[in-house]
KOLROVEX-679004 format. One line per 8 residues: for each residue z, x, y of C-alpha. Coordinates in steps of 0.02 Angstrom, whole numbers, plus 50000, padded with zeros to 5 digits. Layout:
BEGIN
Z:X:Y; ...
//
This chain:
BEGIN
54247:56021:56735; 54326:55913:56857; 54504:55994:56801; 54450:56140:56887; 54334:56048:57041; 54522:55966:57058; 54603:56140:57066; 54495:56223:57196
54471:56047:57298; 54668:56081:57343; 54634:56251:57367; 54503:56234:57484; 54590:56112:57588; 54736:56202:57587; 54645:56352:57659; 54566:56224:57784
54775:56176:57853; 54770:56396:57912; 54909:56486:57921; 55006:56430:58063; 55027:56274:57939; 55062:56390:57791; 55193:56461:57876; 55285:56317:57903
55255:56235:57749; 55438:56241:57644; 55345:56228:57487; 55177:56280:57426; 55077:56120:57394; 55057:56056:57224; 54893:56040:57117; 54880:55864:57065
54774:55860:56899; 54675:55709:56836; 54727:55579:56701; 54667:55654:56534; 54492:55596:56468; 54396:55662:56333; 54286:55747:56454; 54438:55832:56562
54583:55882:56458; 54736:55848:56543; 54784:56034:56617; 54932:56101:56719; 54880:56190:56856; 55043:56229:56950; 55077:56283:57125; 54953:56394:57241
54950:56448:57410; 54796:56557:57469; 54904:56672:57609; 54766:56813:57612; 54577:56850:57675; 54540:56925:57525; 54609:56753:57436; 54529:56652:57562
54344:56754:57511; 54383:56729:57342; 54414:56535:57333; 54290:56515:57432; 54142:56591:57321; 54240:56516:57153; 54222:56350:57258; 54047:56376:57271
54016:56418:57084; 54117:56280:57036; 54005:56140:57132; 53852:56238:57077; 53930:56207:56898; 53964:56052:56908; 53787:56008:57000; 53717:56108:56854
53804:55984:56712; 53701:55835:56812; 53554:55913:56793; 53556:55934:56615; 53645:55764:56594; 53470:55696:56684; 53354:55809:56591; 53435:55778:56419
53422:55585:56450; 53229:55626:56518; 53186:55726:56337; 53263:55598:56239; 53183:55438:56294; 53014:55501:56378; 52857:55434:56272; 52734:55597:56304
52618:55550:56166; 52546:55373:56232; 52395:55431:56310; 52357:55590:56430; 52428:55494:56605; 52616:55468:56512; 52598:55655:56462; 52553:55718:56625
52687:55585:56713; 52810:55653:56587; 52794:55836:56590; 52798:55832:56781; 52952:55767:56788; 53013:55867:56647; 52973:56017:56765; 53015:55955:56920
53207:55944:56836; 53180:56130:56744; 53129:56194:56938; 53280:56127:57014; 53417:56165:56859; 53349:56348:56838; 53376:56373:57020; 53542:56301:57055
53563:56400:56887; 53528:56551:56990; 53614:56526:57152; 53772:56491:57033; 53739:56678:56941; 53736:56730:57135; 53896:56671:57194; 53982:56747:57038
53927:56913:57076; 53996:56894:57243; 54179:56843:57167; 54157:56970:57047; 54124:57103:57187; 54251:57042:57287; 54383:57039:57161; 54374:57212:57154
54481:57207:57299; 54629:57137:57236; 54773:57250:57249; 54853:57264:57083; 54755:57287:56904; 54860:57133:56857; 54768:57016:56999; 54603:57098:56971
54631:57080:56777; 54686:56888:56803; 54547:56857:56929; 54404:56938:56792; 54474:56846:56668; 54413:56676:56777; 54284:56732:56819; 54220:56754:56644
54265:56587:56590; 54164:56502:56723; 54021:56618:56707; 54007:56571:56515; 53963:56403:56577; 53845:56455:56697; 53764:56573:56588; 53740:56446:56436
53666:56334:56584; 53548:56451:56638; 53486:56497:56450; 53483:56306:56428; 53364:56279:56575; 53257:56449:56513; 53239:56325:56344; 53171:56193:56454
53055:56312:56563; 52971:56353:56371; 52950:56198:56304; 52859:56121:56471; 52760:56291:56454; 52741:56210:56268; 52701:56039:56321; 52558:56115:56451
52469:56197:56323; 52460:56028:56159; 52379:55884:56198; 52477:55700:56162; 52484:55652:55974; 52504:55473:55937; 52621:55452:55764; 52439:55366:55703
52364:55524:55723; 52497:55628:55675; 52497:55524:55492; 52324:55550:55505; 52332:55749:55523; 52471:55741:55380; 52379:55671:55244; 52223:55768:55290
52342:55922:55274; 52410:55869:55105; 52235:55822:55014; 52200:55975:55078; 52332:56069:54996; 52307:55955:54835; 52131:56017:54807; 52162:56202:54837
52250:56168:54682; 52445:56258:54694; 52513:56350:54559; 52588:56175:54530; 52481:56042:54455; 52570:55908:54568; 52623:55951:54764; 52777:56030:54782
52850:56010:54960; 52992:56131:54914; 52855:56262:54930; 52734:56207:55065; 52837:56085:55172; 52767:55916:55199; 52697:55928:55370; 52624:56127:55332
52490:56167:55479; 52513:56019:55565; 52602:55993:55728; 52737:55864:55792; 52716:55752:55919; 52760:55804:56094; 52901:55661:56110; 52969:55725:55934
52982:55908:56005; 53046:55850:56183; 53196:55736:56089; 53231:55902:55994; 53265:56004:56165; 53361:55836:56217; 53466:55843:56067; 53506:56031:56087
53567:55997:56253; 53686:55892:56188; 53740:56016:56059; 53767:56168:56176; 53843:56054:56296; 54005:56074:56186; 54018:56253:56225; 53978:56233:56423
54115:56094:56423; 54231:56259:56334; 54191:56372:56451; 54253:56260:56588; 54419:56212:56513; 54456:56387:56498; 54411:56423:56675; 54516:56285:56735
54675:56344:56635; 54641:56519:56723; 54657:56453:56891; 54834:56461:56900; 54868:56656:56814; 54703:56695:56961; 54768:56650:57126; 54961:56628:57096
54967:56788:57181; 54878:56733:57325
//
């Protein structure tokens, strides 16, 4: 991600210098990118200059879907650390401590979430604009990349929204009384008598009927997080290696 925050930084400011400095600019200025890390592939942006309104309208809402993006991959960074580590099952207070912050993050990732769907429809509208099916082509082609991220991080928050809705609704389990609920659940199953003289987990699992703790199903969501992450951090190398093919013809 901050391959492409790089990209549209320089854009930005070089919108900021107007055109009176454009003009007598002998080159257009270069896109520095950042030293490779194994978060931000190193990437060769290339040369841009934004010479147009219609460029100048289209940085600028890229610009803000990008810091939206980016704001959004804190959010989750927080929220996945939150899920992991958070001890809901102690008593009722660390439950109600913990899914109130659990929400409080949800609220504020599913609407930057939104506000970052927003200002991709307005690039996408304005894009229509662009005067050649090559630019407008080059320009969707962005805009898709980026929007996979947001998208993924909108779904991603929608998973959070459901498991505080989750976390409402089950009271705290200690692991003491989740042991406790297990082994009432298999001497249960052991004098109903199975097909099979001796338990079988293969057939009824070994936890059957009972539920997990609230930490163990938090850590889960954490640990998905994690996983999709992958595919945001994707979807935002590709958009930054689109940013040159998108406004070169600005």
């Amino acid at each position: 991600m901050r391959v492409v925050v790089a990209a549209l930084a320089v854009l930005a400011l070089e919108i900021a210098s107007g055109p009176d400095a454009r003009a007598i600019a002998p080159d257009p200025l270069p896109i520095a990118t950042p030293s490779a890390s194994p978060d931000a592939p190193l990437k060769e942006i290339g040369r841009i200059r934004v010479t147009t309104p219609l460029c100048k309208a289209l940085v600028g809402a890229a610009t803000r879907a990008v810091a939206i993006e980016t704001e959004n991959d804190r959010l989750l960074g927080i929220a996945e650390n939150t899920l992991l580590t958070t001890d809901l099952d102690r008593n009722e207070l660390a439950k109600y401590q913990g899914v109130r912050e659990i929400t409080k993050q949800y609220l504020d990732l599913r609407t930057s979430a939104l506000a970052g769907n927003q200002s991709m429809r307005d690039f996408r509208e304005q894009a229509k604009a662009a005067p050649t099916l090559e630019q407008r082509e080059s320009l969707k082609t962005f805009a898709d990349a980026l929007d996979g991220a947001l998208r993924r991080q909108r779904l991603l928050a929608d998973d959070i929204g459901r498991l505080v809705s989750y976390l409402d609704a089950h009271p705290p389990l200690t692991p003491a009384e989740h042991e406790a609920l297990v082994f009432d659940a298999l001497r249960t199953q052991n004098e109903v008598r199975l097909s099979r003289a001796i338990f079988d987990s293969r057939i009824v699992g070994p936890f059957a009927g009972v539920p997990e703790t609230l930490s163990t199903t938090a850590r889960r969501t954490g640990t998905e997080i994690a996983r999709r992450a992958e595919s945001i951090a994707s979807d935002e190398d590709a958009a930054a290696a689109r940013i040159e093919p998108a406004f070169s013809r600005c």
